[in-house]
N, C-alpha and C positions, 0 to 999 in steps of 0.2 A: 650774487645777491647783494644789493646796494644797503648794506646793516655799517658801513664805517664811521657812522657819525651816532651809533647807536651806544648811549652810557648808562650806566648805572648812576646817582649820585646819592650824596648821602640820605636823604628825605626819603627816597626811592627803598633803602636798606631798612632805615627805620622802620616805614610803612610794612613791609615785608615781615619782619622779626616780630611787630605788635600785632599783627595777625596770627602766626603762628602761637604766639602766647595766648591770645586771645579764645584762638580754637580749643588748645588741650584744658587752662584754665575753666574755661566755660564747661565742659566736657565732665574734667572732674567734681568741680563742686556741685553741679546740676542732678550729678551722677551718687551722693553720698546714700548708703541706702545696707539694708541687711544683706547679711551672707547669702539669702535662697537662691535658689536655680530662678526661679519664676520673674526675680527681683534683677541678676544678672542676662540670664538672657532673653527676658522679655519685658525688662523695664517695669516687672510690676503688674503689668497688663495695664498700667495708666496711660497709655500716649494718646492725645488730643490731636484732633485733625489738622492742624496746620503744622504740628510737629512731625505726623506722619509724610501728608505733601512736600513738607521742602526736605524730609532726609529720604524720599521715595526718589527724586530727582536728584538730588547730591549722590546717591549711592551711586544711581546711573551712570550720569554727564563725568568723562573722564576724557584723558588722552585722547583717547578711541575718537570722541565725537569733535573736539577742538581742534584736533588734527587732521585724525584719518574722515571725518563728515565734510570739513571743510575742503580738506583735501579733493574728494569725491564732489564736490560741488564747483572746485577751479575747473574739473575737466567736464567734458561732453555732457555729463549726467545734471550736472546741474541743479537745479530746485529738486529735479525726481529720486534724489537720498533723503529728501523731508519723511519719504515714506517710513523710513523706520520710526518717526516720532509722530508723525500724523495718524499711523497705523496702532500705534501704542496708547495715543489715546482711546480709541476705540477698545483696544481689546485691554485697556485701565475700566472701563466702565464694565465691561461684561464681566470680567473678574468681580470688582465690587460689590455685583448683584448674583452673580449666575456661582461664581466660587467660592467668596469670603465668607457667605454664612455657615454654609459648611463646616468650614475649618475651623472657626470660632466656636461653632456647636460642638465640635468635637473634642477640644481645651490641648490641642496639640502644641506644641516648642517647634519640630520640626516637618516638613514638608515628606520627608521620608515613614515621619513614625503615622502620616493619614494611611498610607498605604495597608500597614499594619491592622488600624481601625478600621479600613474598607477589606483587604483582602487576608495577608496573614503575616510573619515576620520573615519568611524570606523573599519578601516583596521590598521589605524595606531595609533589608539588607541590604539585597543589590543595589537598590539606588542612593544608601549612605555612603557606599563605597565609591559608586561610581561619581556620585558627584564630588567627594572630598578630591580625588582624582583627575574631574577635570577643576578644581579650585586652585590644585595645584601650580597649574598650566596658566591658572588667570593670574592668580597672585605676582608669576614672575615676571609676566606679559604686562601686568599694567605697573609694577615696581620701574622694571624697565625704561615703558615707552615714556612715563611719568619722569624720570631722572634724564633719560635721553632727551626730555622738549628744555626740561629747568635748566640743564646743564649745557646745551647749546645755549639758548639764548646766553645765561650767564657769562658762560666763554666770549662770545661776540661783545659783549660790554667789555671783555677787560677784565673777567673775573673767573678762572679757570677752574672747571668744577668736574671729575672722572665718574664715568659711572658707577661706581660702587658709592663715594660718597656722596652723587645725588642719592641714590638708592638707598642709604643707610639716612638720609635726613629724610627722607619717605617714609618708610619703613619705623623708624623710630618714636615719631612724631604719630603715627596710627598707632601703634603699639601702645602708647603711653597710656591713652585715653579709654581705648579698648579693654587694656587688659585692666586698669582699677575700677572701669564703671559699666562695661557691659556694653549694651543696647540702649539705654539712658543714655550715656556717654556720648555715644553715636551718632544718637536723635537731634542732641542739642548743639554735639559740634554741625552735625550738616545744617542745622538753620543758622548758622555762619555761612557755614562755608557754602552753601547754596543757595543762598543770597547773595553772597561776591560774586557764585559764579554766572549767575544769572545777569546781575550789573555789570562786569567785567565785558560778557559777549557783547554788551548795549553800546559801552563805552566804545569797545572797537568798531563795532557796527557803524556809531555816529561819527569818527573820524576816516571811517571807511572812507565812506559817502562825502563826505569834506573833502580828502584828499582825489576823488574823482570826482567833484565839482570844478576844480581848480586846473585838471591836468590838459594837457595840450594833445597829447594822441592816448587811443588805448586800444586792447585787443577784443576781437570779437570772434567768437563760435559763429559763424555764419551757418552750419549745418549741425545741430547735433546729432544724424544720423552719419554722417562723413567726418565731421571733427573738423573740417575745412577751417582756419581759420584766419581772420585779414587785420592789419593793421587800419584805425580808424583816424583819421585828422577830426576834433571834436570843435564843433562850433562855439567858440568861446560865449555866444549870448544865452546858453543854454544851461540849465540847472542840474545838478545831480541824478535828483529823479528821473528826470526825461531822458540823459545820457543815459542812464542805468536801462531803463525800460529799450532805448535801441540799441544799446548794444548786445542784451540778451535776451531777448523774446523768444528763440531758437532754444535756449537753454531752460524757459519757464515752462515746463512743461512735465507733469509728472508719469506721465505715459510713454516710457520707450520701447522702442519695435521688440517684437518677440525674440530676435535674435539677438537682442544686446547682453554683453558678458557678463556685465554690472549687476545692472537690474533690469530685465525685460517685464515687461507689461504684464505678461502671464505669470512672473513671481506674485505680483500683487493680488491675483486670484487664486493663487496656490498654496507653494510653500513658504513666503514669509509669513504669514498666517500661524504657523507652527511656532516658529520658536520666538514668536509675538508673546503668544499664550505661554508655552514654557517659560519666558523668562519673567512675564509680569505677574502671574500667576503662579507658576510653580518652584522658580528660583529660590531656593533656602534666604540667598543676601538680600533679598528684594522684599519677598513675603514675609519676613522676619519683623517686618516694621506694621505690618498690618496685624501679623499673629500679636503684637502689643497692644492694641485697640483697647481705649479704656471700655467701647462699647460695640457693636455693631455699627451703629448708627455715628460716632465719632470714626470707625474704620473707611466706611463708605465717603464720608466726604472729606476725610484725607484722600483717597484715591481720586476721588473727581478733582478736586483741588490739583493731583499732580498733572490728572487728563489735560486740565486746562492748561497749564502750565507747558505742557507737552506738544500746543498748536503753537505758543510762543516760541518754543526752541529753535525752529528751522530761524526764524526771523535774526536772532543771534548768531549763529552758526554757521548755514547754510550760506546766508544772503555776503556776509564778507568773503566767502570765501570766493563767492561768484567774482563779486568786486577784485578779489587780489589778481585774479588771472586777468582782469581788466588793465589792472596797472602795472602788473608785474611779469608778462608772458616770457618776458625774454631774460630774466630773472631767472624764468622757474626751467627755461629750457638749456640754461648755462648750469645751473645745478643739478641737472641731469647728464650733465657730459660725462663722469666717471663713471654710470653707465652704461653711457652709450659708448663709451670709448672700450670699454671691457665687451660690451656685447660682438660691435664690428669687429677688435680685435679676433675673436671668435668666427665670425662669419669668413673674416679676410684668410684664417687659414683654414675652414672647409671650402675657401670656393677662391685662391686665387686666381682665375682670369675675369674677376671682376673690375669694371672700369669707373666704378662707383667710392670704390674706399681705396687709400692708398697709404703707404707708411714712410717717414722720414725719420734720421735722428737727430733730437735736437736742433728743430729749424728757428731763426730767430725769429725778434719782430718785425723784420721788413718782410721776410717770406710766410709770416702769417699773415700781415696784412694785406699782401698781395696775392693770399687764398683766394681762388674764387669761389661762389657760393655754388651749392647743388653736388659740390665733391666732397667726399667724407676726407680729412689726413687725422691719422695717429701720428702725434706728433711723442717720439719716444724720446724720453729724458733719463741719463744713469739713475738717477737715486730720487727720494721722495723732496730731497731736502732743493734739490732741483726742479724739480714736479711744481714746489709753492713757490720756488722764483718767478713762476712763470703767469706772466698779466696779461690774459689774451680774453677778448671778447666778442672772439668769432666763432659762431655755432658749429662751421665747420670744422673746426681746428680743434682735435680732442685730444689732449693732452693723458701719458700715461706714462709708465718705468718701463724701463727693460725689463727689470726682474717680472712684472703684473705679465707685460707682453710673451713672455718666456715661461709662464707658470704653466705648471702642468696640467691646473685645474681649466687652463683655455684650450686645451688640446685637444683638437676634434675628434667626437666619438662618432663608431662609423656613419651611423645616422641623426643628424640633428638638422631642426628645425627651428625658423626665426621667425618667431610671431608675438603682435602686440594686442592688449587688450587697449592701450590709448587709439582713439580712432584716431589722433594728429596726425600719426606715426605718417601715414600715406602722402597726404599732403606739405609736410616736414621737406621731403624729399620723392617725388611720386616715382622719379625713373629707377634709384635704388628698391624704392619696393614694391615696382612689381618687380625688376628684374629676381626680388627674393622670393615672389610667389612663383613662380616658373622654376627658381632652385626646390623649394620645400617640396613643389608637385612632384617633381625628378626624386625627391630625398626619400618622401614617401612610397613612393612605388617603390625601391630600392630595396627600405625596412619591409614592406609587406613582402618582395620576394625570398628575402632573407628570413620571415616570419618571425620580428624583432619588432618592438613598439621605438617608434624614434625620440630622441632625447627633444629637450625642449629650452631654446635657450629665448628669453623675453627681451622685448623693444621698446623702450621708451623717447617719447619724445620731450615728454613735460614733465618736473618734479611736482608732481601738483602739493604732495606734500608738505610741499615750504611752503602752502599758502598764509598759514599762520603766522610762521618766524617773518615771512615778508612783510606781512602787514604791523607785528610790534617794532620791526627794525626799521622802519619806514614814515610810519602815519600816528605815533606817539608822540602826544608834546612831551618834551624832557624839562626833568630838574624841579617837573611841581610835582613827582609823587604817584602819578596815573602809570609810570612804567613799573615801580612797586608794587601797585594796589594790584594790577590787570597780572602780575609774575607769581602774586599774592593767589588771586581768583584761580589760577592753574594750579599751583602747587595744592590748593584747599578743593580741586574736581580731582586730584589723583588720590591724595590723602581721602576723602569721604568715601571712593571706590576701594579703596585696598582696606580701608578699616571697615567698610559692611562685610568683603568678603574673609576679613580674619573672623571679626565677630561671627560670622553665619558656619563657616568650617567649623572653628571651636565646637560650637552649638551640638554639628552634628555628630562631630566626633566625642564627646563629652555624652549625649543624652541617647547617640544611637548605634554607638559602638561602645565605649567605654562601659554604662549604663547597663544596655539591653545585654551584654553577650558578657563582659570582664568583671563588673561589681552589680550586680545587681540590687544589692542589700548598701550599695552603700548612702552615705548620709549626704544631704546635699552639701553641707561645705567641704564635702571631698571635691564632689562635683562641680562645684565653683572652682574650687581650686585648679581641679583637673582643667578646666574650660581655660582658665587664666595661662595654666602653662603650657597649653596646645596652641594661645596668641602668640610666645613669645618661639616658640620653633618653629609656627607658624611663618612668623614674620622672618626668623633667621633665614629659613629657607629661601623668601621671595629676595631679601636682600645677596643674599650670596647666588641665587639662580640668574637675578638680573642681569647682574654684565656679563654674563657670560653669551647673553642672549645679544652684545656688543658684535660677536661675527658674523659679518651679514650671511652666511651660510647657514647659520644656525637660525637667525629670527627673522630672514624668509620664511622658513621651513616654521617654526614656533608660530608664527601667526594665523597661517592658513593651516594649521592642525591646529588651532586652539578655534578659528572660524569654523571648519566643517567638523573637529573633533566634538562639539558637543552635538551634532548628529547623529552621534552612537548615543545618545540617550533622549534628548528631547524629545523624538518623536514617539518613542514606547513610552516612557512619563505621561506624556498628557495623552495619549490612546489608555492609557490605564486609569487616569484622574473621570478625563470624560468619561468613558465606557462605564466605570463605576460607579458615577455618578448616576449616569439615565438611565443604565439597565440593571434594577438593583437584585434580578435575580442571576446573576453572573457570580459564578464560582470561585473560591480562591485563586486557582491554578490560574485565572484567568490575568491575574496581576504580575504573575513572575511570567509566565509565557510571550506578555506583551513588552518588557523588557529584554528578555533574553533575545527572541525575536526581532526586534530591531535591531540590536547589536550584530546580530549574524546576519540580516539582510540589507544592513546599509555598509558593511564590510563588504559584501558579493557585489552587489549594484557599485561601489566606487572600484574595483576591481574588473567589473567583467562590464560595464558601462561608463569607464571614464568620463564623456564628454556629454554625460549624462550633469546639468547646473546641478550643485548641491542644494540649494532648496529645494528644486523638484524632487531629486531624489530622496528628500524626508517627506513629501506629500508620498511618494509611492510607498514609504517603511511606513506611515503615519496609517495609510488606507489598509497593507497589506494586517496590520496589526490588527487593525479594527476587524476587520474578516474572520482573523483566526479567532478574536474572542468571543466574538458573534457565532462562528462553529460550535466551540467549545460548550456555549454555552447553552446553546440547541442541544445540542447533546446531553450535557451534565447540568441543568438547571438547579439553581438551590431550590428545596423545598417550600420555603417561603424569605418573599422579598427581604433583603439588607434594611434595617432601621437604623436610621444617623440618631441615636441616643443623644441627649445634651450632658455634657459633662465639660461644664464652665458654668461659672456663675454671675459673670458679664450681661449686661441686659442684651438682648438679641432683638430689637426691636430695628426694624428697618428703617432710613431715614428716607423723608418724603422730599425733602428739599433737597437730598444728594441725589436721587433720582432723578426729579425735574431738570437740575444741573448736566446731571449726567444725559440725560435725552437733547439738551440745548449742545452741549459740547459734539455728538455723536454729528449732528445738523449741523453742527460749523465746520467740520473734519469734512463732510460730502459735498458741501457750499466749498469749502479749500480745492477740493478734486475737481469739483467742476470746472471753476475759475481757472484753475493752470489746469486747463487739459485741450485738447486740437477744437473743441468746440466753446470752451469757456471766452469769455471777454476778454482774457490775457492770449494773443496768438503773435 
């Protein structure tokens, strides 16, 4: 990764520091206000629609997206990860109208205590519990990858920063603001900080596109179904845009085959649809800024405001990160070598009489340079301290220790297999891998004679990941402040995500545990209080969970159980929100049933249907759910229909203009689909 000319300077620190001040100051005094519960975790019920839109988006936009979206965007997939945000519009609008009067009608704090109001209190039991539980998992997930972006880059400047004390200036910096002002606090630091973040993605965006006006070759997807991909020599008489459009047109495409691992075509009819709805809609950190609504009618057009907002994200996001694999492929596929150098090592001792990967130790740099391409070498070094002497920039030549080559954790178990989800993988090296699909065919039959499931060891060709570190180490002017402001914009999309989710846990644990089942009688500045000191262990916890989640054994594993773990609840959530909603003579039982039920049938289904995509398998808990209450309810009908009571004194009046809006956004989101799809104008 070409970051050695990349510094901090002093302007850069400044800018840095005066934003952080800027956020908690803002935060606190915007935030001065009475001891109530109503006052701390719902701001009063005063929040105004543009306070709501930009902390609806600030809460969202984190690591996740500036990384792991961009990331998703360098490789195969392309423009078709817009879909999380293009899709989100949509289901921002149907919320606005189809969910939020509701809940407003009903004068609820939490997401868990409607449950209560629609069915009964061990409805909303299980789902305070379960969700403070998965908050847990998010808390240390986004502490983490939040400390892990800040403190990379920082390091790469010259300025050495470990993950616990990235983690602990995260962490701190949420807390602050959180715990003296609530949801107030919240509101007003995210219309900071989600506004940097939103200019920050611009700012990179437009040096993107500069820096690949200017370049002499770049890399191109020539098949997004294959990954295929070729170096390009660029016509120096030619503009940005037009490089941009031919080098990925393969890539503009929101539609991929039914078979891809990423996102297939049939998620987009299925199960992302679920936890669309769950998270815009029924997420405690999210819906918390709507339950503030000074009115109906100020709720709903904060949420169209964030719809809108939500067709611009990809544009920031998505589009550099397309860009960075443009300029940076061979960047991202040397940043991949460690690896790939651990995986081969792995392969090399299940399957030595391969001719494909070979091992040496300690070869120099005349016999690296006189690697030839299309052969794998592990090139084995005694110590680590050895390992960074070494300056080689040949894809084949994968550098590793003795000790990594000798670990026991590389020692082939009877059955494993070597497979990738990057499509490069193939074309990287095509005669190593088939010759590894002809090993796995052989591995597999083996394990099924053995009646054993085989291990699984992954292949990568590309870090796409570094798509982001590549483009600030890269395509930043230095020394006026723009490497500040844009380190500024990141640290303020982690901070706005980890302080909605302290504020929204607090909440529930304060109003639907504490509250419901421990003090019932007690007074609200208990409960404020209680709420305040559930941020601060709140927070300890994410900060001391964070590094820990530094071993990459541990935050492989923590990430794709924090992805598919909220599939043990989204899909019975919103099967119980809907269901109760349209069928208002549906029984109690019919709320913990479609809970518990999920949990046990998306437990069995990942289990006894592995390679069953996790989305779909929340459309099958999502449909199974609806069935059983649809039984139940045939059966045990209430006597007469559920009436949603008002108990709020909020004006309930619908707005006519956030409609309109909201109808105009829904037609630009299908006008979007069209245009990048195999029949739109973009092919």
């Amino acid at each position: 990764m070409a970051t050695e000319t990349f510094r901090i300077f002093p302007i850069d620190i400044v800018i840095f520091l005066a934003f952080v001040v800027s956020v908690v100051t803002v935060g606190l005094v915007k935030s001065r206000q009475k001891a109530s519960s109503e006052d701390y975790f719902l701001a009063g019920r005063g929040l105004s629609w543009w306070l709501i839109g930009f902390s609806l988006i600030a809460a969202n936009i984190s690591t996740e997206q500036f990384v792991g979206m961009s990331g998703n965007a360098a490789s195969h997939v392309g423009l078709a990860i817009a879909s999380y945000e293009w899709m989100a519009a949509i289901t921002l609008v149907v919320v606005a109208f189809g969910f939020l009067p509701y809940f407003l009608r009903a004068g609820i704090f939490t997401m868990p205590e409607f449950l209560e109001y629609r069915y009964n209190g061990a409805a909303r039991t299980i789902m305070a519990v379960a969700t403070i539980l998965i908050y847990l998992l998010l808390l240390g997930s986004v502490t983490y990858s939040g400390a892990l972006t800040i403190g990379s880059l920082a390091s790469q400047a010259g300025v050495p920063m470990t993950l616990f004390t990235g983690s602990l200036l995260i962490g701190v910096i949420a807390m602050l603001y959180v715990t003296a002002g609530g949801l107030k606090a919240c509101a007003w630091a995210d219309l900071i900080q989600g506004s940097a973040l939103v200019l920050g993605g611009a700012v990179i965006m437009f040096f993107a596109f500069q820096k690949l006006g200017t370049a002499t070759e770049a890399a191109s997807v020539v098949s997004a179904q294959t990954g295929a991909v070729a170096i390009q020599t660029l016509d120096p008489g030619t503009g940005a845009l037009e490089r941009f459009w031919a080098l990925n047109r393969s890539r503009m495409n929101m539609f991929l085959p039914a078979t891809d691992s990423v996102l297939p075509w049939t998620a987009l009819l299925l199960g992302l649809w679920i936890p669309n709805f769950y998270y815009w809609g029924l997420n405690q950190y999210i819906t918390q800024r709507t339950l503030g609504s000074a009115s109906l009618a100020q709720g709903q057009k904060g949420i169209v405001f964030a719809a809108f907002m939500k067709l611009l994200i990809p544009f920031v996001i998505v589009i550099p990160g397309i860009i960075a694999f443009n300029l940076y492929s061979n960047s991202m596929r040397l940043e991949a070598s460690a690896d790939t150098a651990r995986s081969l090592a792995r392969y090399l001792k299940a399957n030595p009489a391969t001719e494909h990967v070979a091992a040496a130790p300690a070869p120099g740099p005349e016999q690296i340079a006189q690697w030839p391409s299309g052969k794998y070498l592990l090139a084995i070094y005694p110590d680590e301290e050895a390992l960074r002497a070494v300056k080689t920039r040949h894809p084949f030549v994968l550098p590793i220790t003795r000790q990594r080559m000798d670990s026991p954790e590389l020692a082939t178990q009877p059955h494993t297999i070597f497979l990738s989800e990057d499509h490069a993988w193939r074309h990287v090296n095509p005669a190593l891998a088939g010759e590894i699909e002809a090993f796995n065919a052989r591995t597999r039959q083996a394990a099924e004679a053995a009646g054993q499931a085989p291990a699984v060891e992954k292949l990568i060709a590309y870090k796409y990941d570094t798509a982001l570190a590549q483009l600030l180490g890269n395509i930043l002017p230095q020394g006026v402040g723009i490497v500040g402001f844009v380190l500024a914009a990141l640290l303020g999309a982690v901070v706005s995500s980890l302080a909605a989710m302290l504020n929204a846990a607090s909440t529930i644990f304060a109003v639907d545990i504490f509250k419901k089942h421990i003090a019932p009688q007690a007074a609200q500045r208990t409960i404020v209080l209680l709420g305040r000191l559930s941020v601060v262990v709140f927070t300890a916890i994410a900060v001391l969970l964070a590094p820990q989640l530094g071993n990459p054994k541990i935050s492989n594993s923590i990430f794709t159980i924090i992805q598919e773990g909220q599939g043990f609840i989204s899909p019975g959530i919103l099967a119980a929100f809907v269901f109760g909603l349209i069928v208002r003579r549906g029984p109690p039982l019919c709320g913990v049933v479609a809970l518990l039920t999920n949990m046990v049938a998306y437990g069995v289904l990942k289990v006894a249907v592995p390679n069953l995509q996790f989305l779909n398998r929340m459309a099958v808990c999502f449909a199974l759910c609806l069935a059983i209450m649809a039984l139940i309810t045939m059966v045990r009908p209430l006597p007469q229909p559920i009436e949603f009571k008002q108990q709020t004194a909020i004006p309930l009046a619908s707005s006519r203009s956030a409609r309109t809006m909201g109808i105009l956004v829904v037609v630009i989101t299908l006008l979007l689909y069209l245009v990048f799809s195999p029949l739109g104008i973009v092919r």
